[in-house]
ChimeraX commands (.cxc) that place a marker at each C-alpha (Angstrom):
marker #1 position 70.91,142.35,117.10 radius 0.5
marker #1 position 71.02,138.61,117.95 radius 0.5
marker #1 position 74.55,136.86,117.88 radius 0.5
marker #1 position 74.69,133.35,117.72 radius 0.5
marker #1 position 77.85,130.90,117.35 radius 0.5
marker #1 position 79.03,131.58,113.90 radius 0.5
marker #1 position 76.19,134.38,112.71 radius 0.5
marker #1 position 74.72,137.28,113.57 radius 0.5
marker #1 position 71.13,138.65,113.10 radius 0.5
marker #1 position 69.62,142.11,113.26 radius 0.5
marker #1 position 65.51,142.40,113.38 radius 0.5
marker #1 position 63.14,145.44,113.23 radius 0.5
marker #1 position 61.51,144.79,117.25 radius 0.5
marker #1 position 58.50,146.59,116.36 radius 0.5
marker #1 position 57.50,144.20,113.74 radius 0.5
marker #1 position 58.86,141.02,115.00 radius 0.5
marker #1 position 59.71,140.68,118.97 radius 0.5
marker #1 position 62.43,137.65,117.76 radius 0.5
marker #1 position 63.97,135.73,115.04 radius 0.5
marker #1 position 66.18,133.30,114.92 radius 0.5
marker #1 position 67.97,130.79,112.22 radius 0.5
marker #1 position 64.95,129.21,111.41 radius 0.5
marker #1 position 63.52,132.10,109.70 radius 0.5
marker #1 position 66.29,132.15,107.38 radius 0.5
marker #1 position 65.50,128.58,106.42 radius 0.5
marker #1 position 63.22,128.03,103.39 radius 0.5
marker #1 position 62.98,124.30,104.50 radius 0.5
marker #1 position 61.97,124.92,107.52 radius 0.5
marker #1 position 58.93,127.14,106.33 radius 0.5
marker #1 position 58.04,124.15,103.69 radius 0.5
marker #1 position 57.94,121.76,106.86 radius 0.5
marker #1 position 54.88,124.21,108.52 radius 0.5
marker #1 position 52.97,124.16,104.64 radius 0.5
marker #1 position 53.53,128.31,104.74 radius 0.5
marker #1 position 56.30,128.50,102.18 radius 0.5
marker #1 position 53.99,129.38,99.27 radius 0.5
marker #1 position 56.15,129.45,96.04 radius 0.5
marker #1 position 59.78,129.87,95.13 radius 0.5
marker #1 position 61.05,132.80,92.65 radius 0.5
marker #1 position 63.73,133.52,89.93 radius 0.5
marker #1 position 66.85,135.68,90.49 radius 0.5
marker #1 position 69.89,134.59,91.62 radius 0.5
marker #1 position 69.66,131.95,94.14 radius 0.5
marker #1 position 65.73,132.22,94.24 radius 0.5
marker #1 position 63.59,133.65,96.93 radius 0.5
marker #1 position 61.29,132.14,99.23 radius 0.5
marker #1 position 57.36,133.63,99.33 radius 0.5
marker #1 position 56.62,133.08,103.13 radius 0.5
marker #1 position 53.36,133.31,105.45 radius 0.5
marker #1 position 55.22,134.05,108.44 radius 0.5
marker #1 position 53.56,135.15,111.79 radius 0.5
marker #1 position 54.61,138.71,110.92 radius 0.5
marker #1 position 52.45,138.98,107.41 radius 0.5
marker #1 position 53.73,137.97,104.07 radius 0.5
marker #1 position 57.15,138.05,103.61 radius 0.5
marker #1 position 59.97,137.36,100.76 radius 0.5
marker #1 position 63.07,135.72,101.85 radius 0.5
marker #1 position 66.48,136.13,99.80 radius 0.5
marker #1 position 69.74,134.41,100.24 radius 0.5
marker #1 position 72.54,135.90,98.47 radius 0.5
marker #1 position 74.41,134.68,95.94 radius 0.5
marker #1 position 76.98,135.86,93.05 radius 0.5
marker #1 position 76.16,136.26,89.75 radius 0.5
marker #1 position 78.14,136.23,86.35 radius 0.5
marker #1 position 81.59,134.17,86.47 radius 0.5
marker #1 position 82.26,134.25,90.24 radius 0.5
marker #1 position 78.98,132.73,90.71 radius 0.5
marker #1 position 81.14,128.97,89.90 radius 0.5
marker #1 position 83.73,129.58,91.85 radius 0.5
marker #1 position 82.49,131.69,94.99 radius 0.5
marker #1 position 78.40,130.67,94.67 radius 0.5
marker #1 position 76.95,132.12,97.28 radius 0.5
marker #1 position 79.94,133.05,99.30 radius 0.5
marker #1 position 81.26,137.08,100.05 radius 0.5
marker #1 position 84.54,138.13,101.49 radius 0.5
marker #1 position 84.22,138.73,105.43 radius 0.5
marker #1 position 84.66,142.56,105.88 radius 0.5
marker #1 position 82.44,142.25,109.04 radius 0.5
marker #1 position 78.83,141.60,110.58 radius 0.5
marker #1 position 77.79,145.60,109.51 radius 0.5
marker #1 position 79.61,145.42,106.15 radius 0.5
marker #1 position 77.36,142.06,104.98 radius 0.5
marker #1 position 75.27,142.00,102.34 radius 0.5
marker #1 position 72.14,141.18,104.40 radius 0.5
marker #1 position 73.20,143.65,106.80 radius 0.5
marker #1 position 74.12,146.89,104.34 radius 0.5
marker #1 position 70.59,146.28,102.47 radius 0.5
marker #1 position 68.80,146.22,105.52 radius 0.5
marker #1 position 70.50,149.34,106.30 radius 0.5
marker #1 position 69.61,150.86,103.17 radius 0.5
marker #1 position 66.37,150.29,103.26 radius 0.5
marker #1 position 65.54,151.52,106.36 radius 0.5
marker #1 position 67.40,154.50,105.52 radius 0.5
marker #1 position 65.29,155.29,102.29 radius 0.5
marker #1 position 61.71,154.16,104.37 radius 0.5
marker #1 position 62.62,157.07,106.68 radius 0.5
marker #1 position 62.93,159.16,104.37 radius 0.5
marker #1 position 59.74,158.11,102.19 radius 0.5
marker #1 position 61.09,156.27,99.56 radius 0.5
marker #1 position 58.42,153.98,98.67 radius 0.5
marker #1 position 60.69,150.16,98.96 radius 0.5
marker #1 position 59.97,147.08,100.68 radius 0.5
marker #1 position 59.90,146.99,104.42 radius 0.5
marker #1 position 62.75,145.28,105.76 radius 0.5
marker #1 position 62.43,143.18,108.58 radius 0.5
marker #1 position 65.53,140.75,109.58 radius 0.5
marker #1 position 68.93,139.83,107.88 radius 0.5
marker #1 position 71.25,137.59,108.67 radius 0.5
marker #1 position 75.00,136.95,108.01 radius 0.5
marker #1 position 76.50,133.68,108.70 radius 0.5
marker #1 position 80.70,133.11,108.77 radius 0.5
marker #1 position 81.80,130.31,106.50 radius 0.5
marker #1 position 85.60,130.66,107.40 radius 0.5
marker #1 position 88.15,133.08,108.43 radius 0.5
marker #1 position 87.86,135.47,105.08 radius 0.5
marker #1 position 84.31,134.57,103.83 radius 0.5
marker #1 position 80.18,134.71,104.88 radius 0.5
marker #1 position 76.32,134.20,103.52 radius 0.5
marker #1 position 73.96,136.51,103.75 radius 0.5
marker #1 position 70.57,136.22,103.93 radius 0.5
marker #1 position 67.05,139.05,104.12 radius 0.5
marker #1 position 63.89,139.07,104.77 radius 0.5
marker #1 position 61.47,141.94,103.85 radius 0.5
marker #1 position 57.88,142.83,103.71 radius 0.5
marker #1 position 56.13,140.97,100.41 radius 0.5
marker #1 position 54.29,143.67,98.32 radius 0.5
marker #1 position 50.81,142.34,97.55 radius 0.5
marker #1 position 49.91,141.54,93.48 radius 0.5
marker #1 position 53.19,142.76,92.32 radius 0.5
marker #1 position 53.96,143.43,88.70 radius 0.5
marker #1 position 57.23,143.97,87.41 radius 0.5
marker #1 position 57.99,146.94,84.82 radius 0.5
marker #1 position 59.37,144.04,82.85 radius 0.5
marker #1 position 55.80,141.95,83.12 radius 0.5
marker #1 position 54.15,144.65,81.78 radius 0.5
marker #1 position 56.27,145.57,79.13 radius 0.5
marker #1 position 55.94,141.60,77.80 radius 0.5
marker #1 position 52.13,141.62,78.14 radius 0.5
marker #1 position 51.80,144.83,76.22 radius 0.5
marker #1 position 50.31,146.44,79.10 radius 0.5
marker #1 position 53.09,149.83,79.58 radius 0.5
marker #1 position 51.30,152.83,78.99 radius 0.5
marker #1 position 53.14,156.35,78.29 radius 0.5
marker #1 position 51.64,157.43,81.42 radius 0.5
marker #1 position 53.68,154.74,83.04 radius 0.5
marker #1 position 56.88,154.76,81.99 radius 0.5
marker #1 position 56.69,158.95,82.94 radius 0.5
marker #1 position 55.79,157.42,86.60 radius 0.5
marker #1 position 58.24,155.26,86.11 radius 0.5
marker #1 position 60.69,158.31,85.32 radius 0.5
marker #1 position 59.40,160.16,88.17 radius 0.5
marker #1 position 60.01,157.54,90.86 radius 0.5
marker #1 position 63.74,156.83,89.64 radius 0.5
marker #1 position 64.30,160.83,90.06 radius 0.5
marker #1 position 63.01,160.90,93.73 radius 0.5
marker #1 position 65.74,158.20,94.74 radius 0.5
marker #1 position 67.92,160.28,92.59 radius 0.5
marker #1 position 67.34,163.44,94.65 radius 0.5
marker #1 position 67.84,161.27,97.58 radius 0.5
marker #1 position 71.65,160.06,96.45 radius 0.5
marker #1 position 70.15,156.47,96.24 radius 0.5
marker #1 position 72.05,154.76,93.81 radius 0.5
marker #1 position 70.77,150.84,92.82 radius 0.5
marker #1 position 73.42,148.94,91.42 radius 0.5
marker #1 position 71.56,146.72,89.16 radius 0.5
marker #1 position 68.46,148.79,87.88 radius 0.5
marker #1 position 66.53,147.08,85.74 radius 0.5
marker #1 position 63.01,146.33,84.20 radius 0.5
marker #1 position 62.34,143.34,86.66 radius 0.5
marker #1 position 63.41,145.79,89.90 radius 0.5
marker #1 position 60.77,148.24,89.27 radius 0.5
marker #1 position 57.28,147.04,90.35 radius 0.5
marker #1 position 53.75,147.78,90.65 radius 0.5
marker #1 position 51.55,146.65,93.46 radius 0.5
marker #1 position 48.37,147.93,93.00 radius 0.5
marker #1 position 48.62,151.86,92.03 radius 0.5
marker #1 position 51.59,152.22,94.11 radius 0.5
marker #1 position 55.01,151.99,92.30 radius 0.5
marker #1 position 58.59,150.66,94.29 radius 0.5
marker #1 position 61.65,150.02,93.49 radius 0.5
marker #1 position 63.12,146.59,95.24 radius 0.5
marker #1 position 67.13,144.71,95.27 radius 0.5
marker #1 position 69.63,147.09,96.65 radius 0.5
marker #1 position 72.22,144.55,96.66 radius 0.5
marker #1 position 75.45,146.72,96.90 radius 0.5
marker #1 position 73.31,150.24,96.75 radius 0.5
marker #1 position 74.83,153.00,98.57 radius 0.5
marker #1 position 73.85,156.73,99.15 radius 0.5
marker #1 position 76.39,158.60,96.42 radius 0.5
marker #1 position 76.85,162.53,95.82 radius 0.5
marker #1 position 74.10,163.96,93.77 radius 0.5
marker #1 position 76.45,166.25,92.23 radius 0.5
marker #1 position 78.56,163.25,90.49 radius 0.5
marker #1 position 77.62,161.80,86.66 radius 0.5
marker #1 position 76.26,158.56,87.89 radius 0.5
marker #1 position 72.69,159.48,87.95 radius 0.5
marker #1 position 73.06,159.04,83.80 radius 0.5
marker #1 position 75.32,155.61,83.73 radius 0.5
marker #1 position 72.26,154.41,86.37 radius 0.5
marker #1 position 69.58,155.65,83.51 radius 0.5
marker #1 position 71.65,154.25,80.64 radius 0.5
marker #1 position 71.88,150.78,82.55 radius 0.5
marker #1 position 67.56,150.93,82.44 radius 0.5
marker #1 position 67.63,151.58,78.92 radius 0.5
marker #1 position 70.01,148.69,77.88 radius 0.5
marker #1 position 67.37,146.42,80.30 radius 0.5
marker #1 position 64.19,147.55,78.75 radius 0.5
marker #1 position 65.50,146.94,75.08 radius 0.5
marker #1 position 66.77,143.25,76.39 radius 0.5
marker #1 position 63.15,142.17,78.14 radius 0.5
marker #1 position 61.55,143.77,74.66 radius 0.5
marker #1 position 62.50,142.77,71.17 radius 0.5
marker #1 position 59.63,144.49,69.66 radius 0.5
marker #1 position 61.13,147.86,71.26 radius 0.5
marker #1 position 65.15,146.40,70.42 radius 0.5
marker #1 position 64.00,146.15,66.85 radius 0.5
marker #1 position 62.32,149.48,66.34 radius 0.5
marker #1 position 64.22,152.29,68.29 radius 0.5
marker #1 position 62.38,155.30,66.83 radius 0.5
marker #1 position 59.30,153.65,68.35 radius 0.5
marker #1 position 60.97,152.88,71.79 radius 0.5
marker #1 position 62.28,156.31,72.12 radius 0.5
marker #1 position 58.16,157.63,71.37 radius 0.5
marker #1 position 56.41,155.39,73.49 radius 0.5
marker #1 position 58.88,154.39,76.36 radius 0.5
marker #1 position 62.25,156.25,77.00 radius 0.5
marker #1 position 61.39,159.95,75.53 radius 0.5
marker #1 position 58.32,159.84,78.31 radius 0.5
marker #1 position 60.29,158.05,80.92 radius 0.5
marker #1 position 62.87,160.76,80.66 radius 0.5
marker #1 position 60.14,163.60,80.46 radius 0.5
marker #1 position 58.57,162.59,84.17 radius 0.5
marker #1 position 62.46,161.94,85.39 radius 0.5
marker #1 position 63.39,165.52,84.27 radius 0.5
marker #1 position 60.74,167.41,85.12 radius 0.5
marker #1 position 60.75,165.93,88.93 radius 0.5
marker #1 position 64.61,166.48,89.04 radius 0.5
marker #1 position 63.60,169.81,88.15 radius 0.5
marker #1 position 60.50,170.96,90.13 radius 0.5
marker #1 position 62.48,170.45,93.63 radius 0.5
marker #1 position 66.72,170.65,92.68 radius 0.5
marker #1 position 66.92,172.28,89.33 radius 0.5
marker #1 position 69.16,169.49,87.79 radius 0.5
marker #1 position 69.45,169.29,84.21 radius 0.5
marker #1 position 68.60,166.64,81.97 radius 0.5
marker #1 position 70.73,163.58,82.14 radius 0.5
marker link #1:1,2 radius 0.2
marker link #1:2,3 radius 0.2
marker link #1:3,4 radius 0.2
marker link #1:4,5 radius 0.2
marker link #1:5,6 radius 0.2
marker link #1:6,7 radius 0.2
marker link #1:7,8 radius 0.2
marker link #1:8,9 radius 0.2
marker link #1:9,10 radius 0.2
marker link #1:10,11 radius 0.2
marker link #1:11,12 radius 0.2
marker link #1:12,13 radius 0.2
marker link #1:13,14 radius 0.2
marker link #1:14,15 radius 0.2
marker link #1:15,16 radius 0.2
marker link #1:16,17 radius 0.2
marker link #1:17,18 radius 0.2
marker link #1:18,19 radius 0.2
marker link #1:19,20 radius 0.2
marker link #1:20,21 radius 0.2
marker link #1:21,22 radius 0.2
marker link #1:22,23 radius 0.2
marker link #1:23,24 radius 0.2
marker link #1:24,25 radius 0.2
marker link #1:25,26 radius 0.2
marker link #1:26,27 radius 0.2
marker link #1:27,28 radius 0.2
marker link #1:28,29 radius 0.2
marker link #1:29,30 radius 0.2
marker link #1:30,31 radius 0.2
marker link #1:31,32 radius 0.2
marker link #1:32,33 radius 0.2
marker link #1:33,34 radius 0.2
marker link #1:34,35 radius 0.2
marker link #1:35,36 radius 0.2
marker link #1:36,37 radius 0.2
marker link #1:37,38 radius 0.2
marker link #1:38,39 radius 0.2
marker link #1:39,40 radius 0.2
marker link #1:40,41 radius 0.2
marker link #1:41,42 radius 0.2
marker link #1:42,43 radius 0.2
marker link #1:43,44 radius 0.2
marker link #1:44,45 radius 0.2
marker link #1:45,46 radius 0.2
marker link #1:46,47 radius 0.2
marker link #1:47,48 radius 0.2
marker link #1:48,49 radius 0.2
marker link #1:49,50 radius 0.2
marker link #1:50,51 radius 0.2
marker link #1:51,52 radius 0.2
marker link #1:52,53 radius 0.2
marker link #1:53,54 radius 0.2
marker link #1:54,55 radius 0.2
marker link #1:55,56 radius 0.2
marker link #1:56,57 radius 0.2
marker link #1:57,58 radius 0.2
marker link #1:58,59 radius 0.2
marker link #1:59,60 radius 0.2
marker link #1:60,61 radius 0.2
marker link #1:61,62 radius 0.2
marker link #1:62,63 radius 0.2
marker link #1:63,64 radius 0.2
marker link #1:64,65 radius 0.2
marker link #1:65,66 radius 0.2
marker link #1:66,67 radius 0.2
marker link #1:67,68 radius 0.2
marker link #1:68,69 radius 0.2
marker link #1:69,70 radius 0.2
marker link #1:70,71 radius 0.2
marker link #1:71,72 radius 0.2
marker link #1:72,73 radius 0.2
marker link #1:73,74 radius 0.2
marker link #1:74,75 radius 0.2
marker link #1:75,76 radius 0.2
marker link #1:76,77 radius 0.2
marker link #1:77,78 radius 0.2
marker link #1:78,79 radius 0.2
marker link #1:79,80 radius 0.2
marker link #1:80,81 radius 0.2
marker link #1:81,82 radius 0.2
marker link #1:82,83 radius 0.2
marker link #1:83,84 radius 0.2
marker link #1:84,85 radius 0.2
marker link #1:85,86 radius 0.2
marker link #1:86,87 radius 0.2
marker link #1:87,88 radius 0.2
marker link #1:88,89 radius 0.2
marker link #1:89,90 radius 0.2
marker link #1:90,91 radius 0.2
marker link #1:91,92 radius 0.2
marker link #1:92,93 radius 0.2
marker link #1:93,94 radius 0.2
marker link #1:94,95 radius 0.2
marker link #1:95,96 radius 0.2
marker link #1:96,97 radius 0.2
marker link #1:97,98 radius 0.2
marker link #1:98,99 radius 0.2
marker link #1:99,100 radius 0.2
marker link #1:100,101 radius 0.2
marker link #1:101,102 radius 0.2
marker link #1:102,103 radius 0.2
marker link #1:103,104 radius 0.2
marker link #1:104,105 radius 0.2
marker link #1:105,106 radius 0.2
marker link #1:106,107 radius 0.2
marker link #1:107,108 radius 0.2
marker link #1:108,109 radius 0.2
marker link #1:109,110 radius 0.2
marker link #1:110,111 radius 0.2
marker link #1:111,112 radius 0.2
marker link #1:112,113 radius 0.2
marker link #1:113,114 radius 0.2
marker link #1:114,115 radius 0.2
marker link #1:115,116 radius 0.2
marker link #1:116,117 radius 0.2
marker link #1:117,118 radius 0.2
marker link #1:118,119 radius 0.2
marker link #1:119,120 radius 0.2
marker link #1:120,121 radius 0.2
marker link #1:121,122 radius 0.2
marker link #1:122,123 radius 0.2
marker link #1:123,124 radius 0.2
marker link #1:124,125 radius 0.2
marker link #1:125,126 radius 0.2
marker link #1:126,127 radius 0.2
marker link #1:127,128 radius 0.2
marker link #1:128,129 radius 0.2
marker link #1:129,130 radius 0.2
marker link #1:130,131 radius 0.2
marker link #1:131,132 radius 0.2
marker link #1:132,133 radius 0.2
marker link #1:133,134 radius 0.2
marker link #1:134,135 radius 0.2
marker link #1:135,136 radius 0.2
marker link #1:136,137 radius 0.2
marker link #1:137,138 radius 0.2
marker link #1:138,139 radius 0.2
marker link #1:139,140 radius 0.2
marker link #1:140,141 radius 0.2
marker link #1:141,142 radius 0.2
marker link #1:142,143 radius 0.2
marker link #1:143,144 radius 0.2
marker link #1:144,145 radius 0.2
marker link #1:145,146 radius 0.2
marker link #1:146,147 radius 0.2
marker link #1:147,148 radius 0.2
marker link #1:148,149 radius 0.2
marker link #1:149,150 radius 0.2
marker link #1:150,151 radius 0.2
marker link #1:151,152 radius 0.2
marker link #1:152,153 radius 0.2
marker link #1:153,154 radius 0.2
marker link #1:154,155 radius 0.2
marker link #1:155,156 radius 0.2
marker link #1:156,157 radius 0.2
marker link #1:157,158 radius 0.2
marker link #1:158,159 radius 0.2
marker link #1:159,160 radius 0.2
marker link #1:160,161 radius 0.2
marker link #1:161,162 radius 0.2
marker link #1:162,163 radius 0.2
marker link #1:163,164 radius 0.2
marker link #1:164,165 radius 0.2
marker link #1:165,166 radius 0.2
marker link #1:166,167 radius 0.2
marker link #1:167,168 radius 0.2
marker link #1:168,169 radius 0.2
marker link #1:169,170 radius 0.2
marker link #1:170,171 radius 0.2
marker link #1:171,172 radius 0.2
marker link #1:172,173 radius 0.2
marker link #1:173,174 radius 0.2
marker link #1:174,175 radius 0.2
marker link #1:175,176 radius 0.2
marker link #1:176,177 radius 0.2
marker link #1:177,178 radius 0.2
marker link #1:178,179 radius 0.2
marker link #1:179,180 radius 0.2
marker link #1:180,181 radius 0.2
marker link #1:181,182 radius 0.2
marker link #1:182,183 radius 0.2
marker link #1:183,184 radius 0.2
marker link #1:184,185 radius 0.2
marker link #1:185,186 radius 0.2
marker link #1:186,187 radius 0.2
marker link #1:187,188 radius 0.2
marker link #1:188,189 radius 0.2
marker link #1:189,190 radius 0.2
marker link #1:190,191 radius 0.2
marker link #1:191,192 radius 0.2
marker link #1:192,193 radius 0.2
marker link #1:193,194 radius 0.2
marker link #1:194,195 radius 0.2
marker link #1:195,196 radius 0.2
marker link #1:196,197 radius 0.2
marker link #1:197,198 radius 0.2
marker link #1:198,199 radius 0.2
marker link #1:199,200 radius 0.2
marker link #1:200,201 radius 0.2
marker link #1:201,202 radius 0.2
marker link #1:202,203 radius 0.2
marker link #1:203,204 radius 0.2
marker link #1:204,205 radius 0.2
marker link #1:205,206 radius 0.2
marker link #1:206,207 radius 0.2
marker link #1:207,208 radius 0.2
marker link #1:208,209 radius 0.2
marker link #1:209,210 radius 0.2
marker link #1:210,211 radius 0.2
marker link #1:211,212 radius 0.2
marker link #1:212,213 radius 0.2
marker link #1:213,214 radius 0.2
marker link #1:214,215 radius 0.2
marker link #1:215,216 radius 0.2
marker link #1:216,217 radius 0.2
marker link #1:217,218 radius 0.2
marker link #1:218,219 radius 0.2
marker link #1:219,220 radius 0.2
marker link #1:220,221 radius 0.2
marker link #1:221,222 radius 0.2
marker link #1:222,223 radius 0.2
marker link #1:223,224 radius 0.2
marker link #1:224,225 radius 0.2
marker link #1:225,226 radius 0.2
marker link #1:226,227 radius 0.2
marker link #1:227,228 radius 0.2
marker link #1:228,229 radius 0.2
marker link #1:229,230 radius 0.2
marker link #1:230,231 radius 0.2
marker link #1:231,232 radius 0.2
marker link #1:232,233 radius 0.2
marker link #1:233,234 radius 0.2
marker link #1:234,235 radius 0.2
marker link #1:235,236 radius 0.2
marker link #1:236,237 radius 0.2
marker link #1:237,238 radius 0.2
marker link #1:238,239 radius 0.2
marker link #1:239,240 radius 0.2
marker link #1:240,241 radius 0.2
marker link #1:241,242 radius 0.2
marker link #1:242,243 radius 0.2
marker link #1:243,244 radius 0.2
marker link #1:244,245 radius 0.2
marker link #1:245,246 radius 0.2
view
């Protein structure tokens, strides 16, 4: 971990030998001509050619009412307890482990005053990414894809993983390989607690938002997306615990 006056930085060593504030600075990568493109979400992400490969660079920020009062500003409960720093965490955790999410390689948490911080990551791009959500719009979501999709939510399941915002544009393709990304405020729960179904329900309510066609014609959804999504989530849930269906 690096420590500078009013920040701190932790790094992955074997993928980058140093970083410092200026990776954290989407400005700073326009200046060189390597910041390709900005995204959506809250607060936008950077798309980076860094020295280290391809990389997407977040900055935190609130969402929902707070978002006009506190913006991109989170109550100081420590350098370890940031949001850069618990995702970072996280995801290392869950790469150990196999969990097929983006490499993380730096975050960064900046004070802003004596109760508050920023909070910033940088992680591994995934190459010709497509989110669930994309594919759903284009008409492109097969039934053999949403019981992948069903399959991959039930290994992070097994695992305790629990994503606090999971939702059709945090569930992506690149190439045949499928990931789940955004772990803002995720956390490793106990397996044996109901939340496994409130985190399935939360999908659902997604999936019917980013599709009218599906909104407007349950009986259809339920055939060709969520029946098969919760076939492949069941049946992995029970090939290696034995859980029942949520």
């Amino acid at each position: 971990m690096r420590t500078e006056a009013n920040s701190a930085i932790v790094f992955d060593p074997a993928r980058v030998p140093q970083v410092d504030a200026r990776w954290f600075d989407a400005a700073w990568w326009q200046a060189q001509g390597r910041l390709r493109t900005r995204g959506g979400g809250r607060g936008g992400v950077g798309f980076i050619d860094s020295p280290a490969g391809a990389l997407v660079l977040r900055h935190f920020h609130r969402g929902g009412l707070l978002a006009r009062v506190r913006g991109d500003r989170y109550l100081w409960l420590g350098t370890a307890r940031s949001r850069g720093f618990r995702e970072f965490a996280l995801l290392q955790w869950m790469r150990a482990r196999g969990l097929p999410v983006p490499e993380p390689l730096a975050a960064r948490c900046v004070r802003t005053g004596w109760f508050s911080a920023r909070a910033d990551l940088l992680s591994a791009e995934l190459p010709a990414a497509q989110t669930l959500a994309e594919r759903l719009r284009a008409g492109a979501l097969s039934v053999a894809d949403c019981t992948t999709v069903g399959a991959l939510l039930a290994r992070f399941h097994q695992a305790g993983v629990y994503h606090a915002d999971l939702n059709a544009h945090n569930i992506l393709w690149s190439g045949a390989n499928l990931y789940l990304i955004d772990f803002d405020r995720g956390r490793v729960r106990k397996t044996t607690s109901p939340w496994q179904r409130a985190n399935l329900e939360r999908l659902q309510r997604s999936l019917l938002k980013v599709a009218p066609d599906f909104a407007a014609d349950r009986g259809r959804f339920a055939r060709e997306c969520w029946q098969p999504l919760l076939r492949g989530y069941d049946a992995a849930m029970q090939g290696s615990t034995g859980a029942r269906k949520p």
